[in-house]
TIFI-444494 format. One record per residue (C-alpha): residue in one letter; y, x, z. Coordinates in Angstrom, 2 decimals. Example, Ala and Ser with C-alpha at 12.3 -4.5 7.8 and 13.67 -1.06 7.14 Angstrom:
<pts>
<pt aa="a" Y="-4.50" X="12.30" Z="7.80"/>
<pt aa="s" Y="-1.06" X="13.67" Z="7.14"/>
</pts>
This chain:
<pts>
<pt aa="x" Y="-53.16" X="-66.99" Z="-5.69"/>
<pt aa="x" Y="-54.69" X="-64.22" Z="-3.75"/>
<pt aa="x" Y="-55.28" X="-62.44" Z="-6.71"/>
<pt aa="x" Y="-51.96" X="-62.46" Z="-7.86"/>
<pt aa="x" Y="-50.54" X="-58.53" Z="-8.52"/>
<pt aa="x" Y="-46.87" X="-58.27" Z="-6.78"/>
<pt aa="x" Y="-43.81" X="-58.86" Z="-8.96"/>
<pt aa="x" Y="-41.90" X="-55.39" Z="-10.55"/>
<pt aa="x" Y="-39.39" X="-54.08" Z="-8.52"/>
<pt aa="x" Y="-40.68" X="-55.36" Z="-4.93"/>
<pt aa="x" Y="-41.88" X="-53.14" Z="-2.40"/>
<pt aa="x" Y="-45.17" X="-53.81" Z="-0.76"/>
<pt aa="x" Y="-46.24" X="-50.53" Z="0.51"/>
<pt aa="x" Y="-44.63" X="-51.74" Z="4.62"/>
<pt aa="x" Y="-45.59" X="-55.31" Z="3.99"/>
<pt aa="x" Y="-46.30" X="-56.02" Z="8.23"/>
<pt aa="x" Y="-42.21" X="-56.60" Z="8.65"/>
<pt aa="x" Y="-40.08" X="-59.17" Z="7.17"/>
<pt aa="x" Y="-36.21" X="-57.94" Z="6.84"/>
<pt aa="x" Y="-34.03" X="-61.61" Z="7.75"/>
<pt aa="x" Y="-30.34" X="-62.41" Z="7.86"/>
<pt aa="x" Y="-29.15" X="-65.44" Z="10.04"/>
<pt aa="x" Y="-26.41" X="-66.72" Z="9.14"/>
<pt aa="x" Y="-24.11" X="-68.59" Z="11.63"/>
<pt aa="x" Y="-21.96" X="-71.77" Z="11.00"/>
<pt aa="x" Y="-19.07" X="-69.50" Z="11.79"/>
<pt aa="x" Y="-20.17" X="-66.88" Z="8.92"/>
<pt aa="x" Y="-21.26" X="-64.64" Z="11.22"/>
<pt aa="x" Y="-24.19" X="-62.46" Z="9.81"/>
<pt aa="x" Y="-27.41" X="-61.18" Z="12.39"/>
<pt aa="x" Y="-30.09" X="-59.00" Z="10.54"/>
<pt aa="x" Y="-33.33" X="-59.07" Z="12.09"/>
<pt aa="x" Y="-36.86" X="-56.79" Z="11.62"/>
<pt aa="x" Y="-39.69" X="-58.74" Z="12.79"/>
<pt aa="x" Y="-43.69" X="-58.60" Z="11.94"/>
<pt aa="x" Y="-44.86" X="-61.34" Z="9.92"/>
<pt aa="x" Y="-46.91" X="-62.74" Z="12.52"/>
<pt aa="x" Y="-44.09" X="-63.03" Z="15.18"/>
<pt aa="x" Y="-43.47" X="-66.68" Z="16.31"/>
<pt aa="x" Y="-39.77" X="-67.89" Z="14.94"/>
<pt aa="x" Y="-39.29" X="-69.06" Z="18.12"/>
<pt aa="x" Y="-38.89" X="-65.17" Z="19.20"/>
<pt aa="x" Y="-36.43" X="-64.84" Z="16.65"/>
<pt aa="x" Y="-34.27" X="-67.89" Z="17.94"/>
<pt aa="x" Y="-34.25" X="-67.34" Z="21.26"/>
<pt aa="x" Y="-33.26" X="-63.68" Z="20.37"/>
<pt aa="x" Y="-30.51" X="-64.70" Z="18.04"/>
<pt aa="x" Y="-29.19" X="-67.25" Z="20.85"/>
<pt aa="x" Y="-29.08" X="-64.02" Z="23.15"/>
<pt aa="x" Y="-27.19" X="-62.13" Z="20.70"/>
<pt aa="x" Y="-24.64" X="-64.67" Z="20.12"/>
<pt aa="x" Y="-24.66" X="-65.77" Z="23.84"/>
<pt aa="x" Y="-26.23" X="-69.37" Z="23.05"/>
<pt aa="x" Y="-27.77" X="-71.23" Z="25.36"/>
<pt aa="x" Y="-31.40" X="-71.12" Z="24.03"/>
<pt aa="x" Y="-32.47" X="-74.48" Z="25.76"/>
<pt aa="x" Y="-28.68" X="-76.09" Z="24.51"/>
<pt aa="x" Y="-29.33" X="-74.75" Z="20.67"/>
<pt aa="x" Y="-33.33" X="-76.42" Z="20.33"/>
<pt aa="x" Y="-32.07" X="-79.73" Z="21.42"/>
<pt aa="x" Y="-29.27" X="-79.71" Z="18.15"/>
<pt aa="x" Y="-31.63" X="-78.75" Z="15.61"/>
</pts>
């Protein structure tokens, strides 16, 4: 798989950030730009902040 050569039409030349979109229940939208080797536990308890969560509150309901 390693060898594989990237797909047409997808950019790979700033591959060390990832580009996501969290979506709320409420359809709220929150873009992120994080480096691929960033815990997604920074990226929670960042979105909680955002949307004035409770970080502690919003583990214990997933």
């Amino acid at each position: 798989m390693a060898d594989e050569k990237p797909k047409e039409g997808v950019k790979t030349e700033n591959n060390d950030h990832i580009n996501l979109k969290v979506a709320g229940q409420d359809g709220s939208v929150v873009q992120f730009k994080i480096k691929r080797h960033t815990p997604l536990s920074k990226l929670m308890k960042a979105y909680c902040e955002r949307q004035g969560f409770d970080y502690i509150c919003q583990i214990l309901r997933i």
